[in-house]
C-alpha positions as CSV (number, residue, x, y, z in Angstrom):
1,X,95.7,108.6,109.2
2,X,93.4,106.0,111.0
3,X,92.2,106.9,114.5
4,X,91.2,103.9,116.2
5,X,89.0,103.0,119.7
6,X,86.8,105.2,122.2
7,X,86.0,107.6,119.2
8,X,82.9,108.6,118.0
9,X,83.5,108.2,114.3
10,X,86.6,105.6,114.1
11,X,88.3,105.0,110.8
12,X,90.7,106.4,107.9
13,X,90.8,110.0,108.1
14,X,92.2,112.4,104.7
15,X,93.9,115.2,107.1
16,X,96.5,117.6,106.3
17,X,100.4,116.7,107.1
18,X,101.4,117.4,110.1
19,X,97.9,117.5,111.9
20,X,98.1,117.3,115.5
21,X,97.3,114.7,117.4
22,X,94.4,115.9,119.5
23,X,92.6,117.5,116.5
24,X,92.8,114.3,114.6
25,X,91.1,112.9,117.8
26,X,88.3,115.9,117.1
27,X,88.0,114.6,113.4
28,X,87.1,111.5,114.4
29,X,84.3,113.3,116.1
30,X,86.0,113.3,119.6
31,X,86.2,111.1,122.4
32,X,83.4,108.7,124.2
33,X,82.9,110.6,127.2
34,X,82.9,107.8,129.4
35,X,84.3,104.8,127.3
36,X,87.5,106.6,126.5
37,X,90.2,106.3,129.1
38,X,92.4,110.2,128.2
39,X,95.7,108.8,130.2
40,X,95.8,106.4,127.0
41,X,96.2,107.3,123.9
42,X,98.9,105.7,121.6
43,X,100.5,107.0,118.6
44,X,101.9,104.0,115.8
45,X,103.8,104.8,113.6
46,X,105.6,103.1,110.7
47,X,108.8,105.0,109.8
48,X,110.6,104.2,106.3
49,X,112.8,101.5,107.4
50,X,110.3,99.2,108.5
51,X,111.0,100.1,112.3
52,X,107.5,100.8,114.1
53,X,107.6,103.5,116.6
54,X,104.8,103.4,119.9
55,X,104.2,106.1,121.9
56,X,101.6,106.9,124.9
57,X,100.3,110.3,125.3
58,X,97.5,111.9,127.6
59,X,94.7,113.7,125.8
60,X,95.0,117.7,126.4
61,X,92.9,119.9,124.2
62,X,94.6,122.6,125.5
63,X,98.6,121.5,124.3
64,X,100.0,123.4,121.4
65,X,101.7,120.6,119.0
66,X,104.8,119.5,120.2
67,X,106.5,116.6,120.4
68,X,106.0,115.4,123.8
69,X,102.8,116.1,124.3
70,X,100.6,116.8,121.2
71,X,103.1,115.2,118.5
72,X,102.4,116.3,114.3
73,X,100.9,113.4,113.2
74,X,102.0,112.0,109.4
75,X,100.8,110.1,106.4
76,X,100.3,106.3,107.7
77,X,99.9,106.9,111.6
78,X,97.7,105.4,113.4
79,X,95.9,106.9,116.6
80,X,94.1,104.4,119.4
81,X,92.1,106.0,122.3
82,X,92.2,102.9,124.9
83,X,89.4,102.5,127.1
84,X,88.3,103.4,130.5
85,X,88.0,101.0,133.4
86,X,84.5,101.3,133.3
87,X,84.2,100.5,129.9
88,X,86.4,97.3,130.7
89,X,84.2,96.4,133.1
90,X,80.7,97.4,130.9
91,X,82.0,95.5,128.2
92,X,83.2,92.1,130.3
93,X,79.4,92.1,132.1
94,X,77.8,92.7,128.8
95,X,79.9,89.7,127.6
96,X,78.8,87.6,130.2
97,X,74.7,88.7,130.5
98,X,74.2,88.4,126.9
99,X,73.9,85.0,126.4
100,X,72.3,84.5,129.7
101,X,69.3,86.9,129.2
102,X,68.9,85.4,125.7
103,X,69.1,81.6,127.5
104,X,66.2,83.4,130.2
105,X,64.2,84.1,127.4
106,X,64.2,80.9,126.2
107,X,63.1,79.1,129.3
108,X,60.8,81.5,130.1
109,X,59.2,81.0,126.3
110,X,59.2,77.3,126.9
111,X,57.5,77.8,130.1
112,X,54.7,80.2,128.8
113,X,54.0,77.0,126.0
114,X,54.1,74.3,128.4
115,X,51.5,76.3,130.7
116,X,49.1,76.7,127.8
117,X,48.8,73.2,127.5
């Protein structure tokens, strides 16, 4: 199984069949508090005849494995915890302020050499 996204430890994960899906969440060390967005959390899956199946769930803890809710996850799935708004947004500014603070520190080097002169 590969849990994917706002996790603390993403990646291939060797779990029992018919783990659910909110304790592979917790093998993958559990959500980002504030990165991971709980209303958004997919289930792929691959099923024998090449058909892929998609499914949204909400995170709950609390639910006992069922289908709706907190389905048995099997050999191949693939779990993605989406992220929040503010990680959206915290990722998009850092997108756009890295390159500029790196471009500030440039001019600002130039500056300190051309006022040494």
């Amino acid at each position: 199984m590969n849990v994917a996204g706002e996790v603390k430890a993403p990646g291939n994960l060797s779990l029992p069949a018919n783990t659910s899906l909110t304790k592979a969440i917790l093998a993958a060390g559990g959500i980002q508090d504030w990165r991971a967005n709980k209303k958004n959390v997919e289930l792929v899956r691959i099923n024998r005849n090449g058909s892929a199946m998609r499914r949204t769930f909400r995170l709950d803890y609390g639910e006992d494995v069922s289908a709706d809710k907190n389905p048995p996850l099997v050999d191949g799935d693939t779990v993605i915890v989406g992220r929040s708004r503010y990680a959206v947004s915290s990722d998009a500014i850092r997108a756009v302020s890295d390159p500029l603070s790196g471009l500030v520190n440039v001019l600002t080097l130039f500056r300190l050499l051309d006022s040494s002169n």
